[in-house]
Every structure is written in C-alpha cells, then in structure tokens.
C-alpha positions in Angstrom: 2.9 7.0 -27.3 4.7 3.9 -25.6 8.0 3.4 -23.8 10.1 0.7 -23.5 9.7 -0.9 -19.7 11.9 -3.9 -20.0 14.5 -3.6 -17.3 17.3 -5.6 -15.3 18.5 -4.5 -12.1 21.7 -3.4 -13.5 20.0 -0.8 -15.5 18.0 0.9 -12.8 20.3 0.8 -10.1 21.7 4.0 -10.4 18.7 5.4 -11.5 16.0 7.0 -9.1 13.0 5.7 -7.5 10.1 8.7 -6.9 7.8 7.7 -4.0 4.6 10.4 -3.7 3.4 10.5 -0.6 5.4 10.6 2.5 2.9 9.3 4.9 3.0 5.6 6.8 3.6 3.5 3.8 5.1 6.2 1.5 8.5 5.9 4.1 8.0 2.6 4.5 8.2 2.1 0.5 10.9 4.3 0.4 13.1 2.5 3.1 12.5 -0.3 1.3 13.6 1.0 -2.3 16.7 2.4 -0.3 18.3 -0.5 0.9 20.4 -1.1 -2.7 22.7 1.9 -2.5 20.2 3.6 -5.2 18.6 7.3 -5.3 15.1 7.6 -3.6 13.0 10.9 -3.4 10.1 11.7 -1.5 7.4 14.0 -2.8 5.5 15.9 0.2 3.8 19.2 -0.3 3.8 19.6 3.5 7.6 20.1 4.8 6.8 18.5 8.4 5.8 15.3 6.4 9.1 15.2 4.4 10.8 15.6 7.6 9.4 13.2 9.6 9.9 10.6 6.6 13.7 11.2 5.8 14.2 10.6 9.5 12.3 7.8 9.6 14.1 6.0 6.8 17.6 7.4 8.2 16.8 6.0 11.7 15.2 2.3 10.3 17.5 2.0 7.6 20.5 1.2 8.9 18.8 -1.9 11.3 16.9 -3.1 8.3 20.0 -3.7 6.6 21.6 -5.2 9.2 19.1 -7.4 9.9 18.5 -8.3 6.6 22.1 -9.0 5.8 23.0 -7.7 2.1 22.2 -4.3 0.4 24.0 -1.1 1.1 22.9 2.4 2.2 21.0 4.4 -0.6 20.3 8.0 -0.9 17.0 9.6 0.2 15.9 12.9 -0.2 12.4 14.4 0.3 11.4 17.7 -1.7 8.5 19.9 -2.3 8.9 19.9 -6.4 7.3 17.1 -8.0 9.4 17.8 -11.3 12.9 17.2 -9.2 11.5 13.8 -7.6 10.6 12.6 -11.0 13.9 13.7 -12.7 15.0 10.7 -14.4 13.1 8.2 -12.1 12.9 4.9 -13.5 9.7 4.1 -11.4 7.3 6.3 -9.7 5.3 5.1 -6.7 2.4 7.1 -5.5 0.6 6.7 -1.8 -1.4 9.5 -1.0 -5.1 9.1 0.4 -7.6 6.8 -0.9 -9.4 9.4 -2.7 -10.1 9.8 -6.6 -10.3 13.3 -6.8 -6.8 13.5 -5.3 -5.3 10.4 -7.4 -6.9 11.5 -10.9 -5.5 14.9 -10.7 -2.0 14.0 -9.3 -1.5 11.3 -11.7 -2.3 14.4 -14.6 0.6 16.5 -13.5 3.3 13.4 -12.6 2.5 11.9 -16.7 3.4 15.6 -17.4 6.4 15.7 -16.1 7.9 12.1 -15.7 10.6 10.8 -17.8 8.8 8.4 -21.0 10.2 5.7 -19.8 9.2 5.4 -16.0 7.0 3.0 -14.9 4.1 4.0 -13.3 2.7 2.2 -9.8 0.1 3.2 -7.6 -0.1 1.5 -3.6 -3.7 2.0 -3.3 -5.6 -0.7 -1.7 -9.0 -0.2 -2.5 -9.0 1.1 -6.3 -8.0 -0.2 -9.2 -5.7 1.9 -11.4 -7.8 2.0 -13.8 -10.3 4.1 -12.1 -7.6 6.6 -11.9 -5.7 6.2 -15.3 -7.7 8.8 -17.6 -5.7 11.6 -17.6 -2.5 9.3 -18.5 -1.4 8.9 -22.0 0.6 6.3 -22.3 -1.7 3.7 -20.0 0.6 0.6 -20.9 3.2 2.1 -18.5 0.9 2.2 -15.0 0.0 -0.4 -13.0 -1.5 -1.3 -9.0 1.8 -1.8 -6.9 0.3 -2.8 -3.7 2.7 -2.7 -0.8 1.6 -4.2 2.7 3.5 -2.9 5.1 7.4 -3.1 4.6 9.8 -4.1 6.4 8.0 -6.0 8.1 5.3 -7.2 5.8 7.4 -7.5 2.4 4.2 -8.7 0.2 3.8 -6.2 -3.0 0.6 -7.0 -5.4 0.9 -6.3 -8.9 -2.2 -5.5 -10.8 -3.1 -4.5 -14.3 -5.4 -1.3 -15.3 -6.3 -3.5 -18.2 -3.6 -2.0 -20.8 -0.6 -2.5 -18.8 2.5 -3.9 -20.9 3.8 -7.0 -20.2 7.0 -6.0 -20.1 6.1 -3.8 -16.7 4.6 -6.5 -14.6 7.7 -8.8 -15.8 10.1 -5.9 -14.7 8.9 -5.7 -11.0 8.1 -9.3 -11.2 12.2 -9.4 -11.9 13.0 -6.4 -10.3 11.4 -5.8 -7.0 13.1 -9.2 -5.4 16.3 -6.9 -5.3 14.9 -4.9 -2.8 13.9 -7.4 -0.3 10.3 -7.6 -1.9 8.2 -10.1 -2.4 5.4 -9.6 -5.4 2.7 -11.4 -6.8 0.9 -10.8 -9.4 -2.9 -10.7 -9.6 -4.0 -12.0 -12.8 -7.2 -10.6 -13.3 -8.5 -7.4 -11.6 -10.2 -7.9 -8.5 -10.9 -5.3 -5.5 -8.7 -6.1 -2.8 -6.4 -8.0 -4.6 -5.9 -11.3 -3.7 -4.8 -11.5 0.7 -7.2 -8.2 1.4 -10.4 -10.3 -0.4 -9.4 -13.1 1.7 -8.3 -11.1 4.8 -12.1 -9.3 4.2 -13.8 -13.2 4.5 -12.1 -13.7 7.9 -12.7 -9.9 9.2 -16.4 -10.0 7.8 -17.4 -13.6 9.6 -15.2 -12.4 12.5 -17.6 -9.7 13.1 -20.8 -11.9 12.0 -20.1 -14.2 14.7 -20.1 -11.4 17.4 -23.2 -9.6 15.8 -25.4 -12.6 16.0 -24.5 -13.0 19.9 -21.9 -16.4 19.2 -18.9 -15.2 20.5 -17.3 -12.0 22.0 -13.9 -10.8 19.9 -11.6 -12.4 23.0 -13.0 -15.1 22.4 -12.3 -15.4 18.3 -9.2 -14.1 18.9 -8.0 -16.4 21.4 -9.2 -19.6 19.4 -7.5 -17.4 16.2 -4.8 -17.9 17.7 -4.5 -21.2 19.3 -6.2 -22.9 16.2 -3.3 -21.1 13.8 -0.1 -19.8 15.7 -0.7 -16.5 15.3 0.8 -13.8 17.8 -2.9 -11.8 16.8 -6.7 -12.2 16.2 -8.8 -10.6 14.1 -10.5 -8.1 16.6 -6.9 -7.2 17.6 -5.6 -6.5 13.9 -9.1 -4.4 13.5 -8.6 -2.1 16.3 -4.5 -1.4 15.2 -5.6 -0.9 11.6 -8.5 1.3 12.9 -11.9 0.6 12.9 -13.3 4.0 11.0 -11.1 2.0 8.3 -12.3 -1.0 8.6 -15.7 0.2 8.0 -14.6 2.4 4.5 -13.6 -1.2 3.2 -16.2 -3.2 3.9 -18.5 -0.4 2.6 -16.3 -0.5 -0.7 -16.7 -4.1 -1.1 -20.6 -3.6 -0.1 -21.1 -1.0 -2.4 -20.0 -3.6 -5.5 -21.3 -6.9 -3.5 -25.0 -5.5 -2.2 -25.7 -8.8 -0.4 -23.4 -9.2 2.1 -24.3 -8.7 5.6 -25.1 -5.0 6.9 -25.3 -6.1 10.5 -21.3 -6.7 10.1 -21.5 -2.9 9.2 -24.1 -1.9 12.0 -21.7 -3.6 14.6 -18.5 -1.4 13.4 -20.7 1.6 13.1 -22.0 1.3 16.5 -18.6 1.3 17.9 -17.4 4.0 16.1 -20.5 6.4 17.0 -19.6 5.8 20.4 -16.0 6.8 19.9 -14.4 3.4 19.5 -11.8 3.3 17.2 -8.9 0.9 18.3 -6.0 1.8 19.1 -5.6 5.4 18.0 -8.7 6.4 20.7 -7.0 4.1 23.1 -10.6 2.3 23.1 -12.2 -0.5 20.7 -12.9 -4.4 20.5 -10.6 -3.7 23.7 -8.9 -1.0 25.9 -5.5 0.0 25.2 
C-alpha cells in the first residue's frame, strides 16, 4: 500500500502540519511550519507541555515574521488526541525523546491513524528511521527530517530509511524552503547526518586535546574563535547543549565505531560524576 507524495506548495498550504512532541524543538518546528498562514497542531499527552508550546510559538511568532520579512500568521493548536492532530495532515513531524521503545510504538498508532497520503518525518538526531519503521506499512512514505534548531538554526537534514520514495525527499526538498527552511539531503545513511558527524570530529579532538594535558577548554575556545569568527567554542557549545548529552552521542557513535578514543569519554564522565553538566547545573567546562 503506497500513496502519492508529490506535492507543490499550493497543494499543502491549506492543509495541516502535525508536529508530535511539544518539547524544545517540537515548538520550535512548529513556529517554523506556522509562519505561512497554514494549520499546525501540536500533539502532547501532558497539557502543561501543550501550554507552554502554543505560548511559545504565539509569543516568537510574530518577531520571527517580522524579522524575517514575508509569511503571514498561521494557526496553531496543541491537543491531547493524536487522531485530531493527524486529521488530514499532509506531513507529520515527530520529536519526542531519543528512545526506540517510545518511537517504535508511537510511530504504530500515528500509521494507524494518519491520512494515506501524509508524509512521514522523524527529528531524531541519533537514529536512523529505519531503526524505528517496523511497525509502518507503507515505509516509502517516512523519512529522517532532522531540524537543528529553528529559527535560529534553519538547517533540516533529509534522510532515507532505505525505501523512502523519491517523490518525498523531492517534496521537502521543494517544499520546506517555503517555510524559511533550509534542507539538505543526506545521500546515503549515515549516523549523525552529515554537520553532527563533522560537529562530533571537532567536539571529540576538542576534548582529546584537554585529556592528554595540551590545552585547557579556554584555551580551544578562545583560538576557536579567533582562528574562525565564531561568537563560541567548542567547550562553550558543550556545556549549553549539556554535557550528560554530549556523552549519550559520543557513546552512540562509539558503540558503532569501537576505536575511537575512550579517554574523550572518561573526561566527560568525570565531569558529570562530579555534578558538571553545563549550563543547566550552572557548572561545567566553566561556571555560569
């Protein structure tokens, strides 16, 4: 059982978007998708969480289009029934936690009840969609929609489960741009996509240096810096993104490449045991 996923933008734009998940970058996504005067709905079992993102989209939305200079207001709407936030969606997003036995399930009861012809996208960072596909039927339809973190990162990676249709990837390819999106597509599946596998290099050696005694993390990020124009290093990006995070990735990308270096691992490890997570304890590479 296949759909037909060729769309223009004329075609969707009256039709909703469904974004799953209402946490960081499920609002985010959903800003984004309702800055062209379309439908958006948020799925959130938890009604605090659908709260807090239908005030953060009606709150960011109106500057982002300002700033931005075209588009129009959409309509966004967050709801506790997964059936009314697929009703006639022409794409479904989902970004919940980076966890299979949450993703496999989830994607078993949206295939139920989503329209035939929605396209299927999934923001995870760290898994292919593939590894979460098995309880779709129609596999041709889903995809890896990667999202960085909009509006002020606008990057989306597109990535195939290894049966996706053509005709999907050259939709968003076509499609997403309307939005204020940029996407890529990564033409052969690869953990961490194409920026996180190089962002992984620099974080990786980042940490090498300071584990062998070369440099302290000022220090990297200062010459980071200096050498490229950035307004942050590497230790600095670390401790916002979290460094209990930081550790899950490189142990995913250790776990399928055994030979890279554990001491990078020992060194985040040790700051976390003692409590050192970046920003969110107010302590890591640096005090906040």
């Amino acid at each position: 059982m296949t759909g037909s996923y060729t769309y223009t933008f004329e075609d969707i734009q009256n039709r909703p978007v469904a974004v799953i998940g209402a946490g960081t970058l499920g609002r985010r996504i959903a800003l984004m998708f309702a800055t062209r005067g379309g439908i958006v709905r948020i799925y959130a079992r938890r009604e605090e969480q659908r709260d807090e993102a239908t005030q953060y989209v009606a709150q960011a939305l109106p500057k982002l289009l300002d700033d931005r200079g075209f588009g129009e207001a959409g309509t966004v709407t967050a709801t506790g029934s997964l059936g009314e936030a697929l009703d006639d969606a022409w794409l479904v997003v989902e970004s919940v936690p980076e966890k299979l036995e949450i993703k496999i399930p989830l994607w078993d009861e949206i295939d139920q009840a989503a329209p035939m012809g929605a396209i299927f996208g999934t923001n995870s960072s760290s898994i292919p969609s593939r590894m979460m596909a098995e309880k779709i039927r129609d596999k041709t339809r889903f995809c890896s929609t990667h999202f960085y973190m909009p509006p002020d990162i606008n990057a989306v990676e597109l990535m195939s489960d290894g049966e996706t249709a053509r005709s999907v990837l050259d939709t968003l390819l076509a499609v997403l741009p309307e939005f204020g999106l940029h996407p890529f597509e990564v033409r052969k599946e690869s953990t961490g996509f194409i920026f996180n596998r190089i962002w992984a290099a620099i974080k990786r050696e980042s940490l090498a240096v300071v584990a062998e005694g070369v440099g302290r993390p000022e220090d990297i990020d200062r010459l980071f810096k200096l050498a490229l124009g950035v307004p942050v290093g590497p230790f600095q990006m670390m401790d916002l993104v979290g460094l209990d995070v930081v550790l899950d990735i490189e142990n995913h990308y250790a776990a399928e490449s055994p030979h890279l270096p554990k001491n990078v691992r020992d060194l985040l490890q040790s700051q976390i045991d003692a409590g050192k997570l970046g920003i969110k304890t107010g302590e890591g590479f640096y005090t906040y």
